[in-house]
Backbone as CSV, one residue per row, in Angstrom:
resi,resn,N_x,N_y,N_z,CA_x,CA_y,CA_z,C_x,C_y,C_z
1,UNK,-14.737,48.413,58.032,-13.691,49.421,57.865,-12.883,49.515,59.150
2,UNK,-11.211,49.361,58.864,-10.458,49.905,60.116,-9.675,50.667,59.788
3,UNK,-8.987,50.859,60.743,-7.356,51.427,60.087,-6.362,51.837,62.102
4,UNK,-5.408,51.925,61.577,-4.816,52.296,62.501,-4.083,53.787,62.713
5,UNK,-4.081,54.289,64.133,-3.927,55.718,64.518,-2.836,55.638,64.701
6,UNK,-1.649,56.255,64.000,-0.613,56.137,64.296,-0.248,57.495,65.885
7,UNK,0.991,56.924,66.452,0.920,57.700,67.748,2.455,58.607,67.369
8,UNK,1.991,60.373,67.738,3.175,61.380,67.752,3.558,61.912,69.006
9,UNK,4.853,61.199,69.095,5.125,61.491,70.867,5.685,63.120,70.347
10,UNK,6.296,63.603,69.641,6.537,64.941,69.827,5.570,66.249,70.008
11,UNK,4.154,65.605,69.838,3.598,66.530,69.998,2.239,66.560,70.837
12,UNK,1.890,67.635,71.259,0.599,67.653,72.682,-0.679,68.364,72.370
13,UNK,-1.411,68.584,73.284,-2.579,68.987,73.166,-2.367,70.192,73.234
14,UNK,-1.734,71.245,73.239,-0.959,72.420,72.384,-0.523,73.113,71.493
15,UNK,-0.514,71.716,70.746,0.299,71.617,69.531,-0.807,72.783,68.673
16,UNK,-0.284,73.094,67.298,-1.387,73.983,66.906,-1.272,73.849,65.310
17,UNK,-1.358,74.710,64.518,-1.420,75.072,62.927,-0.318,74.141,61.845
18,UNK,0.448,74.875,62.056,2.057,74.635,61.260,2.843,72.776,61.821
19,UNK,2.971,73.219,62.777,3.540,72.218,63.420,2.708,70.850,63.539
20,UNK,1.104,70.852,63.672,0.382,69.481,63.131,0.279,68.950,61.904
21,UNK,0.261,70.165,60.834,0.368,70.346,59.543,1.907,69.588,58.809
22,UNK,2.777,69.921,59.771,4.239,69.363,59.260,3.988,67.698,59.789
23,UNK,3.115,67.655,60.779,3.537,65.680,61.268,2.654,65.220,60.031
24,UNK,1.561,65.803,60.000,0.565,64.875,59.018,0.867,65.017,57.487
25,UNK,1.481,65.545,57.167,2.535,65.598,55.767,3.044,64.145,55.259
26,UNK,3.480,63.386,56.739,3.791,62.386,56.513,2.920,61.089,56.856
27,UNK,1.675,61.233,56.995,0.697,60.439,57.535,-0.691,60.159,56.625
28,UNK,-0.198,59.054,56.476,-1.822,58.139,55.376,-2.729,59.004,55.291
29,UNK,-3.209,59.191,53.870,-4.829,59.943,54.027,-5.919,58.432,53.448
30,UNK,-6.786,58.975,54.170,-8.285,58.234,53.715,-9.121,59.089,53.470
31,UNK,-10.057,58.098,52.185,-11.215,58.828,51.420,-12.342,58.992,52.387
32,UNK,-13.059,59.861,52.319,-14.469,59.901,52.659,-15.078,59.966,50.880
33,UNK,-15.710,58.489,51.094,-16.101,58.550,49.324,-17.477,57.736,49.480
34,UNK,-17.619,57.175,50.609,-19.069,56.086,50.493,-20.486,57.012,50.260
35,UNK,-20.778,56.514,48.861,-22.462,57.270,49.019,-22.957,56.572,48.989
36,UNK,-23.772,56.912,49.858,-24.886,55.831,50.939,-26.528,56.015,50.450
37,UNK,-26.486,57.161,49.736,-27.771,57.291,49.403,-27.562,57.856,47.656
38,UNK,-28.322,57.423,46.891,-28.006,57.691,45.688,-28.289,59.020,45.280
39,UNK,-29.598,59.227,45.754,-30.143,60.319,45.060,-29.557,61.918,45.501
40,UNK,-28.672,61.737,46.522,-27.651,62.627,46.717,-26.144,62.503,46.182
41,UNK,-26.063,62.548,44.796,-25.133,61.750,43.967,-23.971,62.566,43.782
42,UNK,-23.701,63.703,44.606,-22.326,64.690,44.115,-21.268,64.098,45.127
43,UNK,-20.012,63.931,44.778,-19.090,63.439,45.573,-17.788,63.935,45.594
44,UNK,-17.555,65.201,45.963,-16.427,66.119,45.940,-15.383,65.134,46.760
45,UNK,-14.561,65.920,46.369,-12.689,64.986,46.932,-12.500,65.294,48.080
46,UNK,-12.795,64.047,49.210,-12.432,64.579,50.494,-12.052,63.393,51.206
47,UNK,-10.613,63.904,52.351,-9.867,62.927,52.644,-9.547,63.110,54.261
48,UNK,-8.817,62.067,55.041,-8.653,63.070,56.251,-7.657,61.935,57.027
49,UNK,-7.066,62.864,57.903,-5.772,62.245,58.406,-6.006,62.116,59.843
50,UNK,-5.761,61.544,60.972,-5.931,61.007,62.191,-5.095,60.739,62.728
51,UNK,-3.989,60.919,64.033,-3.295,60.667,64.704,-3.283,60.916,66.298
52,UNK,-2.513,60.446,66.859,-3.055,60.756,68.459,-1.560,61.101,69.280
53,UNK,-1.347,62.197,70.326,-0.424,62.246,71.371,-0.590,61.790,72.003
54,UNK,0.287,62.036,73.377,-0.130,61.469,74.855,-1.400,61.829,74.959
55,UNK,-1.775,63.287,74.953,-2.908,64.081,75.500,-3.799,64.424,74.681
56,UNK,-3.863,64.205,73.414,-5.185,64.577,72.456,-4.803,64.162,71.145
57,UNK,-6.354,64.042,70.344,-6.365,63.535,69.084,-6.417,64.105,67.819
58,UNK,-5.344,64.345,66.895,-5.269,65.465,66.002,-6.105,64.678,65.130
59,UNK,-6.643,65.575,64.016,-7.475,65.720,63.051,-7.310,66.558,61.611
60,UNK,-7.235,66.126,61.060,-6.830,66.752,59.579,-7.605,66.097,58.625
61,UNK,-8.062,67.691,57.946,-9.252,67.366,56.572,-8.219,67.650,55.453
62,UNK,-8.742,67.415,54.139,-8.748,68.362,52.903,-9.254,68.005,52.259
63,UNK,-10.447,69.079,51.377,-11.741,69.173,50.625,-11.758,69.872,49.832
64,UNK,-11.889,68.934,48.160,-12.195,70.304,47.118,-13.321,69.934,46.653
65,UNK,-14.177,70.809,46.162,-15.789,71.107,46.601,-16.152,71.969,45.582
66,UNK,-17.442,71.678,44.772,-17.369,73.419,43.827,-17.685,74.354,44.541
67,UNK,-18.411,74.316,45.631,-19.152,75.475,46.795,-18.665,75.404,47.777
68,UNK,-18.921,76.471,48.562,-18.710,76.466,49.931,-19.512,77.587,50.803
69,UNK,-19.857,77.049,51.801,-21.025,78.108,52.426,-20.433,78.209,54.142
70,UNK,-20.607,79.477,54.102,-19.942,79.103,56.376,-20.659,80.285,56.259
71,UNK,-22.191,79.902,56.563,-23.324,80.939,57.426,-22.939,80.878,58.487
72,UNK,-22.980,79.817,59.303,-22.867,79.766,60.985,-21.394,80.274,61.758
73,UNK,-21.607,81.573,62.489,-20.191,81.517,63.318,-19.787,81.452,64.982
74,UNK,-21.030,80.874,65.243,-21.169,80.279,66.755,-21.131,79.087,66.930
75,UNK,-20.359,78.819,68.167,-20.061,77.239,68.274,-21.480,76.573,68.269
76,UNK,-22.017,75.459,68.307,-23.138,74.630,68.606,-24.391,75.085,67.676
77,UNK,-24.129,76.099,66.627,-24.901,76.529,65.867,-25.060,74.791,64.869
78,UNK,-26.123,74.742,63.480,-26.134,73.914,62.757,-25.292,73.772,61.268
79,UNK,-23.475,74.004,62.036,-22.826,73.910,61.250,-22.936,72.511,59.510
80,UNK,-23.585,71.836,60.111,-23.724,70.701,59.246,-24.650,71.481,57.698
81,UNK,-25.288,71.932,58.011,-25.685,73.227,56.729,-25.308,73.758,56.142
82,UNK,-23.831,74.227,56.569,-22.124,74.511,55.717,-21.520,73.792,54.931
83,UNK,-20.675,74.191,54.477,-19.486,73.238,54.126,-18.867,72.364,55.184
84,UNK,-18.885,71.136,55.602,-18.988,70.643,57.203,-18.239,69.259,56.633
85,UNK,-17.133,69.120,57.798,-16.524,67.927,57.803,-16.897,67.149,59.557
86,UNK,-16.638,66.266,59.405,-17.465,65.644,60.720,-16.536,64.340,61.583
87,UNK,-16.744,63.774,62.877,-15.629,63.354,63.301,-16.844,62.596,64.476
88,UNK,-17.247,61.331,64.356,-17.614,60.964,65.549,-16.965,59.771,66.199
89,UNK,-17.124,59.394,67.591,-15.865,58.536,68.177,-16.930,58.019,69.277
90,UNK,-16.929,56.487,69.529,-17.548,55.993,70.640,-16.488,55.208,71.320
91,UNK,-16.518,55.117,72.856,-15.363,54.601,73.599,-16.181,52.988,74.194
92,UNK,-17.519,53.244,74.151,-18.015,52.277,74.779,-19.337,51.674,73.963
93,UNK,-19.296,51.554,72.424,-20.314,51.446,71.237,-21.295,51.637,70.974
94,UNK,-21.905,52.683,72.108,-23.441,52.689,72.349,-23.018,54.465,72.323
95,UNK,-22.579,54.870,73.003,-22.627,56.369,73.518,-21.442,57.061,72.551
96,UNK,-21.237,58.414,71.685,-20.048,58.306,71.160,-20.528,60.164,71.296
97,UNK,-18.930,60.921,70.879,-18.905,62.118,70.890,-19.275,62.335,69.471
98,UNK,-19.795,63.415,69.089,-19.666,64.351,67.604,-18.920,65.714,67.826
99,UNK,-18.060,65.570,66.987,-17.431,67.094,66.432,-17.802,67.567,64.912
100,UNK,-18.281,68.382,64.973,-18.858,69.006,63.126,-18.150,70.474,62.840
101,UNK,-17.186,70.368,62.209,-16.700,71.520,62.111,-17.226,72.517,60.206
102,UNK,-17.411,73.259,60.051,-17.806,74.126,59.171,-16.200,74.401,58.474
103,UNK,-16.161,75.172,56.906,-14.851,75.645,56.495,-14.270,76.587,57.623
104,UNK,-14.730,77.573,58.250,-14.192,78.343,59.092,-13.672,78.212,60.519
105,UNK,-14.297,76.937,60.745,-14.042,76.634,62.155,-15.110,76.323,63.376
106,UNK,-16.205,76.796,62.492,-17.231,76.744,63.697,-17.456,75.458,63.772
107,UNK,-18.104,75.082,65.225,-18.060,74.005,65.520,-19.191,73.360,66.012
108,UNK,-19.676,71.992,66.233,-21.298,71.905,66.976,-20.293,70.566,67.650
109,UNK,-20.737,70.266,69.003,-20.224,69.220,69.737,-21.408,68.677,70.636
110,UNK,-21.636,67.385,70.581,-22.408,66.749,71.562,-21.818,65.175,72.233
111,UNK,-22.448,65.086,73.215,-22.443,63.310,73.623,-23.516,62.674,73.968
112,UNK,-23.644,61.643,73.888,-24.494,60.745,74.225,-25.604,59.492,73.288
113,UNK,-26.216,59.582,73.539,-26.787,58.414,72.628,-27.420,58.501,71.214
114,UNK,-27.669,57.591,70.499,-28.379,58.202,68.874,-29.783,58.579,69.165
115,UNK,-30.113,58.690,70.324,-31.473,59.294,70.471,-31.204,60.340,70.574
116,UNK,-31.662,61.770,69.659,-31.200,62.821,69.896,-31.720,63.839,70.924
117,UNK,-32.954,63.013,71.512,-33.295,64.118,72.358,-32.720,63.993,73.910
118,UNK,-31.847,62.904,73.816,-31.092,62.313,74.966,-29.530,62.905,74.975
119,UNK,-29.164,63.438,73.629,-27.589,63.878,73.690,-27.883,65.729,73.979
120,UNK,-26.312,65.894,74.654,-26.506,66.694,75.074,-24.906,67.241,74.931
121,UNK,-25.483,68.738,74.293,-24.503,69.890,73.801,-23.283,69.810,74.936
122,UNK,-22.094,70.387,73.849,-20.750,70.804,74.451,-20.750,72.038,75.017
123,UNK,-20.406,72.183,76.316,-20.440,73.096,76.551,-19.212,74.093,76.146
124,UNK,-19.611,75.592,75.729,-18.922,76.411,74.993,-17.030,76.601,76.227
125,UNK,-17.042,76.145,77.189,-15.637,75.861,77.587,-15.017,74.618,77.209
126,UNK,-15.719,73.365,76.965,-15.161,72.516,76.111,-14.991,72.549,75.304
127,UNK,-15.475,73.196,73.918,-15.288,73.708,72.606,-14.305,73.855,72.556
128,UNK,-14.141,75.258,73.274,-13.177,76.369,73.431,-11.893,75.735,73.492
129,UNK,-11.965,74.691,74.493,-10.783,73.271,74.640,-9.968,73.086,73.383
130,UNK,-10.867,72.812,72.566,-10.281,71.975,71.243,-9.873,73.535,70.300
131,UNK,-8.401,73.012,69.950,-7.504,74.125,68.578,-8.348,73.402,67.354
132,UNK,-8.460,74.663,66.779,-9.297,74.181,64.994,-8.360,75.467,64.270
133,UNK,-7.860,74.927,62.983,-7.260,76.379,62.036,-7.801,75.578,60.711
134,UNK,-8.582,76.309,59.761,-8.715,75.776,58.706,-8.185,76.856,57.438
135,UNK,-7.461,76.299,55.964,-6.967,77.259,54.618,-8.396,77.019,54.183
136,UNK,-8.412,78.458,53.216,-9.619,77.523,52.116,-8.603,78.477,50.884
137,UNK,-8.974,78.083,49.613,-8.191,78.566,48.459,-9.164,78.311,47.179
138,UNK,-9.281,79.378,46.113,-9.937,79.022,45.287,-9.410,78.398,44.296
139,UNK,-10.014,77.761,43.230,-9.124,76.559,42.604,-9.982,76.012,41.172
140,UNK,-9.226,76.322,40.116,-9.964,76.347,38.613,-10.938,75.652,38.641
141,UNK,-11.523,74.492,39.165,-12.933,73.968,39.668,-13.804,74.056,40.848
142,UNK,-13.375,75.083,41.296,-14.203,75.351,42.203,-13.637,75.922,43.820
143,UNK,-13.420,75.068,45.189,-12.895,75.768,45.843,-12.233,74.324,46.879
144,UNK,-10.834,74.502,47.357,-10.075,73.669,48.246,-10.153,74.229,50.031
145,UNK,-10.251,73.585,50.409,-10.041,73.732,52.276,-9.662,72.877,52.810
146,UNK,-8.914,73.722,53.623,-8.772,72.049,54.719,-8.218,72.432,55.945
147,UNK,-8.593,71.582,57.133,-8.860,72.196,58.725,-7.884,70.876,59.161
148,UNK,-7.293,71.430,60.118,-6.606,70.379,61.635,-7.625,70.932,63.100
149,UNK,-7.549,69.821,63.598,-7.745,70.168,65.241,-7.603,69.037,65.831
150,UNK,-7.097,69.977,67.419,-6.463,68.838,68.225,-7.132,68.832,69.146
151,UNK,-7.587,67.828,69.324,-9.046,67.522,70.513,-8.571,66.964,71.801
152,UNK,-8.168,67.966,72.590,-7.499,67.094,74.671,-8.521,65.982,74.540
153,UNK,-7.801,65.101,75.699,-8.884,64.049,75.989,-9.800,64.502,77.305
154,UNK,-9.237,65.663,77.577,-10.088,66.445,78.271,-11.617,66.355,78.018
155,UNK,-11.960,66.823,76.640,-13.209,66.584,76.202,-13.796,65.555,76.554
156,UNK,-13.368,64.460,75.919,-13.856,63.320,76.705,-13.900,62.619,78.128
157,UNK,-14.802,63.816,78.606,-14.965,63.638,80.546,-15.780,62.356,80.881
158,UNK,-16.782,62.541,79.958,-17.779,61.322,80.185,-17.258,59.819,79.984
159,UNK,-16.085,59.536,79.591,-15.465,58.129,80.003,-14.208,58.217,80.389
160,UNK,-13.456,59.510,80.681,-12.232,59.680,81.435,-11.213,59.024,80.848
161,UNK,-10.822,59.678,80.047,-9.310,59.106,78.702,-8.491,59.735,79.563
162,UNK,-7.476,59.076,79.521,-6.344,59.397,79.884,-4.943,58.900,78.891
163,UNK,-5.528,58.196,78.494,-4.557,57.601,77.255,-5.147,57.074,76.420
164,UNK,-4.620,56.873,75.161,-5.235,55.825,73.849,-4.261,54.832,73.256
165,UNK,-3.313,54.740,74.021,-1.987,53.824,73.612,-3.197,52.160,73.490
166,UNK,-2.733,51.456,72.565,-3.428,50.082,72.178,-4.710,50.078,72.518
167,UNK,-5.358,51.268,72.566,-6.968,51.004,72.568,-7.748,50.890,70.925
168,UNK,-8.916,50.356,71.223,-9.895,50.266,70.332,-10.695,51.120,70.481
169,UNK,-11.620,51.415,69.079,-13.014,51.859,69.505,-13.467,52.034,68.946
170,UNK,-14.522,52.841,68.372,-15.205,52.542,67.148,-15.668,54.351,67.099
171,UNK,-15.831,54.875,65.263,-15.455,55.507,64.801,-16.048,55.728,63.403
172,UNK,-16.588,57.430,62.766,-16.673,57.343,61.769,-16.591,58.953,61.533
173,UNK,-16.201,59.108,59.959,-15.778,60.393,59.212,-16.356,61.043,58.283
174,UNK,-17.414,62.168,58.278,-18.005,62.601,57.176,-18.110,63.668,56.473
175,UNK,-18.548,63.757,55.554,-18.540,65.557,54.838,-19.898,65.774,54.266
176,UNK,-20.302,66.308,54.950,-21.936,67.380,54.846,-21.830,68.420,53.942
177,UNK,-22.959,69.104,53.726,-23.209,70.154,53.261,-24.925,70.188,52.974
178,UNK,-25.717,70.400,53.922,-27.179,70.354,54.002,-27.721,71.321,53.227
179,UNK,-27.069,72.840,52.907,-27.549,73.724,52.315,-26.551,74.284,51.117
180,UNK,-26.092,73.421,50.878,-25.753,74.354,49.375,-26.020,73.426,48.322
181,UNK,-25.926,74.080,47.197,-26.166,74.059,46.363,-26.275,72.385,45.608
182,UNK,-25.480,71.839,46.135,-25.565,70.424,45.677,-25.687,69.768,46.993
183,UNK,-26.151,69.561,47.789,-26.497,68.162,49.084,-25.619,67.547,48.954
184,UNK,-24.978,66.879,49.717,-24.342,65.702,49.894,-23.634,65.006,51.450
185,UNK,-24.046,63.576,51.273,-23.959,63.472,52.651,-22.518,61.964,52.250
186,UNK,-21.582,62.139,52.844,-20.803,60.982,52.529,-19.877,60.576,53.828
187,UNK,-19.574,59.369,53.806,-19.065,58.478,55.224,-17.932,58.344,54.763
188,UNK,-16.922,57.829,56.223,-15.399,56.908,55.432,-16.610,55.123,55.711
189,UNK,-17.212,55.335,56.760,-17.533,53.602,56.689,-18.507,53.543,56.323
190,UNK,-19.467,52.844,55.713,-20.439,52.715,54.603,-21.287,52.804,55.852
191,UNK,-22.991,53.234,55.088,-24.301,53.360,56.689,-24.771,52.790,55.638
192,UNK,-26.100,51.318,56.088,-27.290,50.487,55.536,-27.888,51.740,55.862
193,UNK,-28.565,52.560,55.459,-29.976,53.112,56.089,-30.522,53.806,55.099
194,UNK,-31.858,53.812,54.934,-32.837,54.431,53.933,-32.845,55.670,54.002
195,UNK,-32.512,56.570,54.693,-32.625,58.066,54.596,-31.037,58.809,55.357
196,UNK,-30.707,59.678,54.926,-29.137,60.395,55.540,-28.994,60.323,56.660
197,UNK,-28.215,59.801,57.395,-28.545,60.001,58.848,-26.811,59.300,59.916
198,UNK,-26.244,59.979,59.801,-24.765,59.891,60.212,-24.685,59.782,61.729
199,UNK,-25.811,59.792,62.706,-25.654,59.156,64.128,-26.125,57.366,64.558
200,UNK,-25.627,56.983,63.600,-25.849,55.068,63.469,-24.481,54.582,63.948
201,UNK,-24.640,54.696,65.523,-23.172,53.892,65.920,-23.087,52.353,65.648
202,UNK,-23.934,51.666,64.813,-24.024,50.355,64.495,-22.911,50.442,63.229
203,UNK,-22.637,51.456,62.549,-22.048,51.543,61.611,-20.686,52.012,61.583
204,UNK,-20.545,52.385,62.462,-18.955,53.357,62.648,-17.711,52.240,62.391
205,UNK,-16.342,52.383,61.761,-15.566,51.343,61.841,-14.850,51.337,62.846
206,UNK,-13.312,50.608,62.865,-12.682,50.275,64.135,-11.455,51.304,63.807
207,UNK,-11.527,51.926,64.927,-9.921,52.543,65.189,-8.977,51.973,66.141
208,UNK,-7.730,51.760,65.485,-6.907,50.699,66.983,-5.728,51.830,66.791
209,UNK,-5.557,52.244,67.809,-5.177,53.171,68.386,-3.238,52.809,68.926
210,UNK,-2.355,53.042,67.681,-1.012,52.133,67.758,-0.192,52.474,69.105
211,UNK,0.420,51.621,69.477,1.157,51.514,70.946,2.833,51.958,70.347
């Protein structure tokens, strides 16, 4: 799996609600549709949009879902138990960031390796870093949402971005929901693995990052 990040010089790591919402209007969506494990067989409609400024990397979901759950409203809580869309990014194929955002916004952030007792939490001023606004709306089958956020490359201290003009890197997109009512765990790039498990940077696809 690849695809390419298209680049918006009009807009910054500032940028916020309305105004990311109006660029990505006009910007490719992709499925998150791969089920990787059968016996978690529900596969609600979920898609998501990707683009990059000088200074940070916007993000755009939209998810219709029959449920939706947002117990958690602290950052680094186990948003993935929610209604949870997900965003991980490695700069160097071994080590990669996670962002897990919930319908409401909450957020869980870490870095470092797929050994989990080796990665280590965002701290709540880096969070704080990244703009998140998510709609949710109810909808004759059930319920629609959908979140932007614009992530500085600030965040990413641990390999010092300063730009993403013609870079590569590797990359993957998911939608959780550990506790409601129907499970489901689904990728944009397909995972080989016998049990759910969405920190397999062997699996992530390629993002090339347009100049």
């Amino acid at each position: 799996m690849s695809l390419e990040v298209p680049y918006i010089p009009s807009l910054d790591s500032t940028a916020t609600g309305n105004a990311i919402r109006s660029v990505f209007s006009m910007i490719e969506a992709h499925a998150i549709a791969s089920l990787n494990w059968k016996e978690y067989y529900y596969v609600p409609k979920v898609s998501f949009k990707i683009a990059y400024t000088d200074e940070s990397i916007l993000l755009y979901y939209e998810v219709f879902e029959k449920h939706i759950r947002a117990a958690y409203l602290h950052n680094n809580e186990p948003v993935y138990r929610d209604s949870c869309v997900e965003f991980f990014i490695s700069f160097d194929g071994s080590n990669y960031y996670n962002f897990e955002f919930n319908c409401i916004g909450t957020m869980l952030s870490a870095y470092g390796s797929q050994i989990m007792e080796k990665r280590q939490l965002a701290s709540q001023d880096r969070i704080g870093s990244i703009y998140r606004d998510t709609n949710i709306h109810a909808t004759p089958n059930g319920v629609q949402w959908d979140l932007v956020a614009n992530i500085p490359f600030s965040v990413f201290k641990e390999d010092s971005i300063n730009s993403l003009k013609a870079r590569e890197c590797l990359a993957n997109f998911y939608k959780c929901g550990d506790d409601l009512p129907i499970p489901h765990f689904l990728s944009w790039a397909p995972i080989d693995h016998p049990k759910p498990n969405f920190h397999l940077p062997a699996f992530f696809g390629k993002l090339h990052f347009a100049s």
